[in-house]
N, C-alpha and C positions, 0 to 999 in steps of 0.2 A: 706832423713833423714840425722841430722847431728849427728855422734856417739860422744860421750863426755862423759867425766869420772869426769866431773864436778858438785856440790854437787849445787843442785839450791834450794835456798828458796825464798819462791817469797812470796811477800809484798800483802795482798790482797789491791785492789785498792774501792774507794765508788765509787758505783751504785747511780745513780742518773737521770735516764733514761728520754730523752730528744727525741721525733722522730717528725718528721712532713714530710709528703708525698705534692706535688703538682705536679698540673697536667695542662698545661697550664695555670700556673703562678697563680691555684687557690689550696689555700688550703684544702685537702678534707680530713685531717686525723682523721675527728670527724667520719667521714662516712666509714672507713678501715676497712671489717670486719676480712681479710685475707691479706695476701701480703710475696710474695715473693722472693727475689732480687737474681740471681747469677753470680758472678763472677768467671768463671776457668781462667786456665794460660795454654797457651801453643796451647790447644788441640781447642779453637772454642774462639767466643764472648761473652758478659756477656745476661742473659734472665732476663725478670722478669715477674710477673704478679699479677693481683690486684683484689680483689671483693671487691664491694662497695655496702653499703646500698642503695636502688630504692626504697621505700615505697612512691606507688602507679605515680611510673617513676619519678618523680622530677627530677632527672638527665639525664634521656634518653635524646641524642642526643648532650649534651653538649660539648662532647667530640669526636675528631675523630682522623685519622691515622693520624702519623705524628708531632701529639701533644708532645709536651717534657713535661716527666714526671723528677721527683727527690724525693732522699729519704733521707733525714737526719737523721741523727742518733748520737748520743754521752750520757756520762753522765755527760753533763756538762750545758750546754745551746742550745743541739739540732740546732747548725747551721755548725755540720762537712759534708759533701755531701760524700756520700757512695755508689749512684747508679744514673747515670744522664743515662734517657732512651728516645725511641721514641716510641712511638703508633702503632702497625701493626694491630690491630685489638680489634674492641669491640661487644661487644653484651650483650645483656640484657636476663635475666636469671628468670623465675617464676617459684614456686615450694613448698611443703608443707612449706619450713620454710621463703619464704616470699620471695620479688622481688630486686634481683641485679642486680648490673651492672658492669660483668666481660672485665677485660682490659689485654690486654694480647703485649710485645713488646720486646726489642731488646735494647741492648746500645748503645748507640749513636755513637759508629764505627763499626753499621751495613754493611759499606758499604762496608768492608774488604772481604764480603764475597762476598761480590757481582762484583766487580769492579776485571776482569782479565787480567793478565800480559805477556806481552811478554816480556822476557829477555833472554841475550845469553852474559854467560862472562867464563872465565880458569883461574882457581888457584884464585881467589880474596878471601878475608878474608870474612866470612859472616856475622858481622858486619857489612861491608862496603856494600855488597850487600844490606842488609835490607836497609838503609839509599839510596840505589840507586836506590831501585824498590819505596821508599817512595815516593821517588823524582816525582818520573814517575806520581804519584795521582793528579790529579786535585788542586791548590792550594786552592780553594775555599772549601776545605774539613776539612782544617784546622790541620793537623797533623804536630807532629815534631817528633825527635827523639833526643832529651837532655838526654834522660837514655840508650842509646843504648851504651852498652859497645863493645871491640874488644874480640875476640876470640885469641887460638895461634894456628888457624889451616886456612887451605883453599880447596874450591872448585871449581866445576865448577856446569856449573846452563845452563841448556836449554830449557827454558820453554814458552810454545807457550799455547798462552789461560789459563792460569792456574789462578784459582781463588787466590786473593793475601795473603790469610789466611794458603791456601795450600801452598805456597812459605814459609812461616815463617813458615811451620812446619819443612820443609824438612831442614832448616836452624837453628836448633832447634837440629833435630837429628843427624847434621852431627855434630855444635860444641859443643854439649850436655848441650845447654841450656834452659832456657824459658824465655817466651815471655807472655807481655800484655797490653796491651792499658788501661790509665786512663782515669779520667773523663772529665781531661784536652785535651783528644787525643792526649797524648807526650807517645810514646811509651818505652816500659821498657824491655831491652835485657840483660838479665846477666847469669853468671853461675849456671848451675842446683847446690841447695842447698850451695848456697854460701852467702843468706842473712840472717842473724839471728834475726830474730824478738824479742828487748827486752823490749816492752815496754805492752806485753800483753803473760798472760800465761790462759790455762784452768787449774784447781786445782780443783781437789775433796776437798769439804769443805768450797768452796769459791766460785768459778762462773761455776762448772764443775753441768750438769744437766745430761745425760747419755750417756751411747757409745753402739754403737752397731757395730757388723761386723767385729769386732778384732780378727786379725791372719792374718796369710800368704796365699794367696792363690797359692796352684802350680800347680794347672789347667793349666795356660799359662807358667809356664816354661819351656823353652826349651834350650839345649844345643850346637846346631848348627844350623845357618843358609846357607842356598845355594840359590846365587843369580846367576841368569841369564840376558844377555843383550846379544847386537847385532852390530858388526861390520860393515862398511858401505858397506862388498860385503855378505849381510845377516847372517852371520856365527856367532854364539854364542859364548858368552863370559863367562865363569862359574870361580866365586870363593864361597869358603865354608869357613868363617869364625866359629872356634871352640872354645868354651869355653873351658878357662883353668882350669875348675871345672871339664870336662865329665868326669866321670867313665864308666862303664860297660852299665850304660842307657843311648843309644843314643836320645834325644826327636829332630826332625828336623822339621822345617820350609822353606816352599820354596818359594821364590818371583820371578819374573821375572817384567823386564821394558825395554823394547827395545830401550828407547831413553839412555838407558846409555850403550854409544859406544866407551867405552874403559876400560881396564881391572881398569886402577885407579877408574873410575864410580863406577863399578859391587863391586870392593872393600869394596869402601864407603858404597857402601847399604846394603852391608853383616853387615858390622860394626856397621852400625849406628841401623839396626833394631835388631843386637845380645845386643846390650845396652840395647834394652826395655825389651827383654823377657825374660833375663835372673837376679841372682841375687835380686829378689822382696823380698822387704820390706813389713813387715808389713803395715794393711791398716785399716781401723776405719773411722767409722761414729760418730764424736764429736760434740754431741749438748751442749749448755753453756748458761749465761746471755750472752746480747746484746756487742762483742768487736768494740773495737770502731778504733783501729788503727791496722788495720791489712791490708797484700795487697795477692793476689794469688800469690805463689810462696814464701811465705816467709815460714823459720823453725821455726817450736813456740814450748816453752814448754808445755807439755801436762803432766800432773802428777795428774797419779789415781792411790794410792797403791794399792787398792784393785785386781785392775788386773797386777802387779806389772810394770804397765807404766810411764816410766819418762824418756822421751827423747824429744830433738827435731823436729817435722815430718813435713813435707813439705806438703803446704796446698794447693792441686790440684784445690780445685774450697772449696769456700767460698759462702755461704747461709744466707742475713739473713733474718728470718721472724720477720712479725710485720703484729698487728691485733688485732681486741675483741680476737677473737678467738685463738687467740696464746697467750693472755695473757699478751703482751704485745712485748718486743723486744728479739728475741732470734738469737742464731747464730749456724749456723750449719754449720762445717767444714770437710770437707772430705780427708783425710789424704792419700798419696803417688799413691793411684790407681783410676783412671780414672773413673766414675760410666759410667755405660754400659745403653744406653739408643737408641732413635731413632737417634737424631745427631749422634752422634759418628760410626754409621750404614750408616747415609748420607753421612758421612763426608768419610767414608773408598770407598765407591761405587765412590766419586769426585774424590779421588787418584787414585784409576786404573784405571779408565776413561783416567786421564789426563798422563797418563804410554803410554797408546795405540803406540804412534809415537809422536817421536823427534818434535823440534820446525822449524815452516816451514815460521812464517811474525812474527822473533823477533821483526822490531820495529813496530808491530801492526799498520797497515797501512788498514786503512779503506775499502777499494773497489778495482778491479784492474778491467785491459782492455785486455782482453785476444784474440790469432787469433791461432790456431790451425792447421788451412792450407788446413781442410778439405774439403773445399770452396772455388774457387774462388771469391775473397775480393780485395777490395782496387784501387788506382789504379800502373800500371807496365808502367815502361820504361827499355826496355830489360831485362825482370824479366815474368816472369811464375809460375803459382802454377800447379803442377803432382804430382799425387800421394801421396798428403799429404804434398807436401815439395815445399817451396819456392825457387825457381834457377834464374841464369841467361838462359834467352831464346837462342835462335840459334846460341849456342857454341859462343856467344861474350865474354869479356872480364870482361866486367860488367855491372850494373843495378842497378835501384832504385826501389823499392817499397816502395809508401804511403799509409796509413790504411784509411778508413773512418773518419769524424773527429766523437769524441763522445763530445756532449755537456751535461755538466755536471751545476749545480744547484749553487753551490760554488765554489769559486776559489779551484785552487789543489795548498798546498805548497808544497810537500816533494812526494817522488815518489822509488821507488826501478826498475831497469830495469831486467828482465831475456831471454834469450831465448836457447832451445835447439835443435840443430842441428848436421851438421857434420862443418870441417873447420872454424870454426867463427872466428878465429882470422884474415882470411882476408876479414871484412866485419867491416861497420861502421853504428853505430847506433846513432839515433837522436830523441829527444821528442820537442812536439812544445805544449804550453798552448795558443797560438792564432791562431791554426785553420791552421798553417802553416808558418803564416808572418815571424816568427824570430823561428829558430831552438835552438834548445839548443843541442850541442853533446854528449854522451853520453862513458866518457873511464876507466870507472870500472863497470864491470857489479856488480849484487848484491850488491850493493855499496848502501847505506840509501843518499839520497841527495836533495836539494834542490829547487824548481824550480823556473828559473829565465827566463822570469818575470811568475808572476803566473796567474794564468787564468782560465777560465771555459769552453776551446773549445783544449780537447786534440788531437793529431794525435802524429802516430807514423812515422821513416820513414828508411829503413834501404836499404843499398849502400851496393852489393853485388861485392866484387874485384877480384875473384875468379871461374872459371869455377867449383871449385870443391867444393866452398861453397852452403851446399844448409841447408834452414830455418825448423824445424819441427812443430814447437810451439813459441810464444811470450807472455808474460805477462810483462803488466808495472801496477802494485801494487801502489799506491796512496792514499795521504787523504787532 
């Protein structure tokens, strides 16, 4: 919400209603008996879904997954684009009031939710991070990030397998903004309540049709949060961020995330989740005629004296319907509070999941080649596996051991090396992509690197300098 002491009269604007749906580049808006488009901010991706007249199947099968739908909408000539979607699924629907053909999909940067991250960075601005996990996406996906503004804060970010949706949230809460992907797939990062929408208002008496759900809810109020985390010799990390509102009633929430392993982390996450729960704004369900220039996240005025409402409110997920049966184009806007539904249930169950344990293959490396020791493996020149652990044999000096070669499908470019032992620092390690012929050495362990030349016949091979080096485990991590 933005609060303002400023006296607005707004200009009714003409209705001139202008819509046209297609679906694989075919027009079907004669046949729309329902439909409805939505776009939130912040919290997920946009949905939509579509029923269409089937009298006696005439469209059955014409359509299938994957299809790009679009919805236009304006009062002017009906070629502004308002919802560009993909196809997850159709099926056809018989029933007393006659046979359709239900489409159901996704905006076309589905793929946000799908496509998981590995990153690992300290103190960066999270601006800059969003634009550096952007980077990371497939170029062929098409995204940019021209609206991404900077924040004046920083964090750190350790996130192994994290779906990339759930990254912009956690990016979101720390520098109290929102986030949303257009139709264009150029992403939009700015500060929470910082855009003022003036080019569209709802007005009782003008394009205002009804509200429902008006008021505060303080069910989810709370006045402290207490986060926990985890040091890396397992030992907990507790801060209680307190609202400077508490009085006499304590309301407390408690999180815990093990990958945040430092007090500044456990900080952050007191902070950023006391933002949400505390302090709530009024919330409302705004249905209207058809707006035609509106984005999620923007403040709009909202003026219905009758409930004595005229302020600006922040529009968490925008709706709009069009259809016979809707009567034509309508917009339904949902003002400062999140609607509580299945996603938003899936979406909490992805975060704790992805809380479990720290990030363990930041730079997402495909496959690895692992040796354990539990086996004698490989071949030894003055080297032995006992007990689990690789050595030099009969008290010499030193020793090589080579792995198996593993042949592999595609070349390997890039590669991570680890191993853990006792002594390794007097011990040298080597990756070979041809089977052995040319070594490559190996003098940063955990190091993201290269492999030169690349190849499809891995072997590993490791020169033990030490009577008191001995091997417990190897993985070389690769894609």
């Amino acid at each position: 919400m933005i609060r303002s002491s400023q006296i607005r009269i707004p200009i009714p604007k003409a209705r001139n209603t202008q819509c046209k749906v297609e679906i694989a580049g075919v027009d079907v808006t004669s046949k729309v008996i329902s439909s409805s488009w939505i776009l939130p901010v912040t919290n997920g991706i946009g949905t939509f879904s579509i029923s269409l007249s089937n009298a006696f199947g005439q469209i059955s099968g014409d359509y299938k997954n994957g299809d790009v739908v679009k919805f236009y909408a304006d009062n002017t000539d009906g070629t502004t684009l308002q919802f560009w979607g993909r196809v997850d699924y159709t099926k056809d629907d018989i029933s007393d009031n006659g046979q359709f053909l239900n489409i159901e999909g996704r905006h076309r940067s589905f793929l946000l939710n799908e496509y998981l991250i590995c990153h690992n960075v300290s103190g960066e601005e999270p601006g800059q991070i969003l634009k550096d996990i952007i980077d990371k996406l497939p170029t062929s996906y098409g995204f940019t990030y021209s609206n991404v503004a900077a924040s004046s804060t920083t964090m750190d970010a350790e996130w192994n397998y994290k779906p990339f949706w759930d990254c912009v949230i956690e990016l979101c809460n720390k520098a109290s903004f929102d986030c949303y992907v257009d139709d264009d797939l150029d992403f939009h990062f700015f500060e929470k309540d910082s855009i003022a929408n003036t080019t569209n208002a709802v007005v009782e008496g003008d394009n205002f049709i009804k509200s429902s759900d008006y008021g505060t809810n303080d069910y989810y109020e709370k006045t402290r949060v207490i986060a926990t985390g985890q040091d890396a010799a397992g030992l907990d990390i507790v801060y209680t961020a307190i609202s400077s509102t508490e009085g006499d009633e304590i309301r407390e929430v408690f999180i815990r995330d093990i990958s945040a392993n430092t007090y500044e982390k456990v900080k952050d996450l007191a902070d950023a989740r006391l933002l949400e729960v505390t302090g709530k704004n009024p919330q409302a369900k705004i249905i209207s005629f058809g707006l035609d220039s509106i984005s999620p996240g923007d403040n709009i005025w909202i003026i219905v004296p009758r409930q004595k409402i005229a302020m600006q409110y922040k529009l968490i997920s925008i709706r709009h319907n069009f259809g016979m049966k809707i009567g034509g184009w309508r917009t339904e806007l949902i003002t400062e509070e999140q609607e509580a539904g299945t996603s938003s249930v899936i979406q909490g169950i992805v975060q704790k999941n992805q809380q479990i344990t720290g990030g363990q293959n930041i730079n997402k490396l495909n496959y690895s080649y692992n040796f354990d020791f539990d086996t004698d493996t490989g071949t030894h020149e003055t080297t032995e596996i006992i007990r689990g652990f690789l050595k030099i044999a009969g008290g010499g000096s030193t020793g090589t051991w080579i792995s198996p070669t593993l042949e592999i499908d595609s070349n390997a470019t890039n590669f991570e090396f680890r191993v853990i032992g006792e002594n390794l620092t007097d011990a040298d390690y080597f990756v070979s992509t041809t089977a052995g012929s040319i070594w490559q050495p190996i003098n940063d362990l955990k190091t993201y690197k290269t492999f030169s030349p690349v190849g499809k016949n891995l072997k590993i091979k490791i020169v033990l300098n030490s009577a008191t080096s001995q091997v417990d485990s190897v993985s070389l991590l690769y894609s």
